[in-house]
Every structure is written in structure tokens, then in C-alpha cells.
N, C-alpha and C positions, 0 to 999 in steps of 0.2 A: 793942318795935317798932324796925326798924333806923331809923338816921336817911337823909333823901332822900339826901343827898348819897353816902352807902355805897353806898344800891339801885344811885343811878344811872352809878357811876364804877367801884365795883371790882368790885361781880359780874359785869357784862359782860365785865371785864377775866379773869375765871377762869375763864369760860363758852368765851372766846376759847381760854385753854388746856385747859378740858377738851377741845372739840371737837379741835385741833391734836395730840392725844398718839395717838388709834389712825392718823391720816397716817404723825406723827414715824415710829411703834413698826414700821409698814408697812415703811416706804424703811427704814430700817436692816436689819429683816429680808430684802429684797431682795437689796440692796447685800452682807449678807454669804454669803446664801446661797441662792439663786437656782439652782431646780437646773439641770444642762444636760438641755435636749428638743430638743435637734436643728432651733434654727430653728424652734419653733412660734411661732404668734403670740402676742403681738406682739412679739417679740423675732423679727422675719423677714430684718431686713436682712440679703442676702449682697455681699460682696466678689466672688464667684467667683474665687478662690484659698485659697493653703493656709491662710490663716488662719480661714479658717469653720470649720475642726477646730477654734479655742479661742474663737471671740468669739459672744456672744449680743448683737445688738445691733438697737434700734427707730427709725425717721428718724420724727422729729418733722416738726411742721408750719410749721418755719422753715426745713429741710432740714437740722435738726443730729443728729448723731447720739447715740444716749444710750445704753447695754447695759455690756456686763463682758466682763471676759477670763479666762480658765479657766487652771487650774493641777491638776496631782497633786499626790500627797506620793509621792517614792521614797528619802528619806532622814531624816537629823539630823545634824548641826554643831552643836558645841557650845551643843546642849541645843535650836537652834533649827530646824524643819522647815524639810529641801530639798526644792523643787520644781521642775517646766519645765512644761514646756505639754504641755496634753490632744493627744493625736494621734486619727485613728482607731481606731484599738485600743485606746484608753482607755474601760473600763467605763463608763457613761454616770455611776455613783453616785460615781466616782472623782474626776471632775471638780467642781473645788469652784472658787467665786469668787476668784482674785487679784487685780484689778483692775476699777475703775469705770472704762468708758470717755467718753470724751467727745471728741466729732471735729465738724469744718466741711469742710465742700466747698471744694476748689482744683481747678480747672478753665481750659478756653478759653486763650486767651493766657498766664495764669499758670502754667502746667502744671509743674512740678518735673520736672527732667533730671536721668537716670540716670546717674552716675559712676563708683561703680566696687562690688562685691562680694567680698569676701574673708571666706566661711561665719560671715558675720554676717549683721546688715540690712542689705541694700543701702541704699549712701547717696546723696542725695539734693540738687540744688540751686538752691534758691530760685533765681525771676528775681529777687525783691527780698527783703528782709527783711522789709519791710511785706507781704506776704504771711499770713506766720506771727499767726495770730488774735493779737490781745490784749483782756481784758488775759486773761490765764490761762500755762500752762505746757504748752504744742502744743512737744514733742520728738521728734515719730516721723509721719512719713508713709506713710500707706500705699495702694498703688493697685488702682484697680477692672479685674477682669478677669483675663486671661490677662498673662505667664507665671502658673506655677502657684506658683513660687517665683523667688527674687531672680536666682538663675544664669542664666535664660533671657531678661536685657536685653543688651543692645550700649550700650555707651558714647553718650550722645548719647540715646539713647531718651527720652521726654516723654511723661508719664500723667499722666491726672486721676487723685483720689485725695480722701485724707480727710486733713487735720492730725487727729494724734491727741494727745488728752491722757489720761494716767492716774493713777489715784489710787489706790494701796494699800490692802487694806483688813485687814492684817493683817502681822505682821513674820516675816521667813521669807528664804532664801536660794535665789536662782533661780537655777537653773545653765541658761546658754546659751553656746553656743560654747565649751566645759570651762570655764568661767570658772564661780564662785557670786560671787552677786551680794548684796550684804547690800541687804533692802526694809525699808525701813520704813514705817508707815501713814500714811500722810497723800500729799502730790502727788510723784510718781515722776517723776525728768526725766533719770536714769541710764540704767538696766535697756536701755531701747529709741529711745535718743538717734539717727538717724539721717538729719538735717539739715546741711546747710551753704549757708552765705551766698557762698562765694567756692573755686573751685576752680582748680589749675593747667590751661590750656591752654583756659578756658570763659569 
């Protein structure tokens, strides 16, 4: 017979991790490969612009956002997969998980002003720094709505939007803008950096 003290301390304690491993086993399988359905639920949120070609993503009940960001494979670099972002045209089974996203709402008075575009992200600038969620790694803003793409703001223009944060889930080289970008797994604050705290003439 076990002794009380075993029943009543460590079996619950393994009962805890049995129950916890089909959760774990779930979200990792998500996270790496989640396939793209175009915005079914509950992965519905849209931006309404170009980025709904690569982002599956759901608003939670705190108004944060939670989904992934889509990638192809159209190469190799030494020895390691290049990819860029799903488009239209990308087969739906092509598109595979790059990124976990995670985003908060900036809005109202806060609203981040448009600077400037040169066939990157257009970049972006905080009224304050306190802005930018903490604690976490929010490197890339992105806004709701029209234009469809970064080229169709004016200098001065002010959008609500999402701080975005993303997380690699896999190492690989993203080419954007001719550049390949080395990823690596874990929190991404490179790849789609397109914040600033302080700009000429603003």
C-alpha cells in the first residue's frame, strides 16, 4: 500500500502533468503548422490590407491578438530554407507557419504617424515610447484598413493599428526587400523592425 503522504502530494502532482501534455502537444502542433484556410474561423481577424495574404490571426477577449504569419519555401542557402511571404498566388498547401504573432491595439490620440517608405515597411512614429506594449518585443506596427500597401500614405498620416510581436518558429532565411534575412527560433525583433521613437522635422 502507498504511504498517505505519496497518494496525497505526488500523484496529483502527475495527474497535473498527465492532463497538461495533450494541451502542451496541441499549441506546438498549431504554432508549427497550422494550415492556411483563408480566414476561417477562428483564425477571422482581418487587417483589410495586404497583409491578410500571410497572417491567420484570432482577437481574443482582452482585444489582443494571437494567429501566425505565413511563409513559402522558394530556395536553400547554405544548406538552410529561403522563404518570403505567401501572396495570392501561393498554393494554399505552400503556405506554411513562420511566425507566431502577437499584437495589442494603438489607437485614439496614440495613433503612430507615417514617415517615410522606401520598398520596405513603412516606418512609423510613436507619440511616446511608452506606447510600445511591455514587457515583450512589439518591433513592427501594423495598420487597419486601406492603403492596401505602405506606398499609398503621405508623410504625416496617423493610423490605428496593432504593435506586433513575432516569434520564429523555425530557422530559415527570409528574403525581403532582395535582402535574406538569417531567422532564428525563438523572439524575431529584426526581420520587420519598423518603429521609431523620434524622427527629423516631427
Amino acid at each position: 500500500m502507498m504511504p498517505k503522504k505519496y497518494v496525497t502530494t505526488v500523484l496529483p502532482f502527475f495527474f497535473l502533468i498527465f492532463l497538461s501534455v495533450p494541451f502542451i502537444t496541441n499549441m506546438e502542433a498549431e504554432a508549427g503548422g497550422r494550415p492556411w484556410k483563408d480566414h476561417a474561423k477562428p483564425y477571422d481577424f482581418i487587417f483589410g490590407n495586404h497583409i491578410d495574404t500571410h497572417q491567420q490571426t484570432k482577437l481574443k477577449k482582452n482585444g489582443d491578438l494571437f494567429g501566425f504569419l505565413y511563409i513559402t519555401f522558394i530556395g536553400e542557402k547554405d544548406g538552410v530554407p529561403v522563404v518570403e511571404h505567401c501572396d495570392n498566388d501561393t498554393p494554399a498547401d505552400e503556405c506554411k507557419v513562420g511566425w507566431i504573432i502577437r499584437g495589442k491595439f494603438i489607437g485614439g490620440d496614440n495613433q503612430p504617424t507615417f514617415v517615410y517608405h522606401e520598398e520596405d515597411h513603412p516606418t512609423w512614429l510613436v507619440v511616446s515610447r511608452n506606447d510600445i506594449p511591455q514587457p515583450g518585443s512589439f518591433s513592427h506596427f501594423h495598420w487597419l484598413g486601406l492603403p492596401e500597401g505602405g506606398g499609398g500614405f503621405s508623410q504625416g498620416d496617423m493610423r490605428e493599428g496593432y504593435f506586433i510581436e513575432l516569434q520564429a518558429v523555425d530557422k530559415f532565411y527570409f528574403r525581403h526587400n532582395n535582402e535574406d534575412l538569417l531567422v532564428m527560433p525563438g523572439l524575431d525583433i529584426s526581420t520587420h523592425v519598423n518603429i521609431v521613437g523620434s524622427f527629423p522635422g516631427f
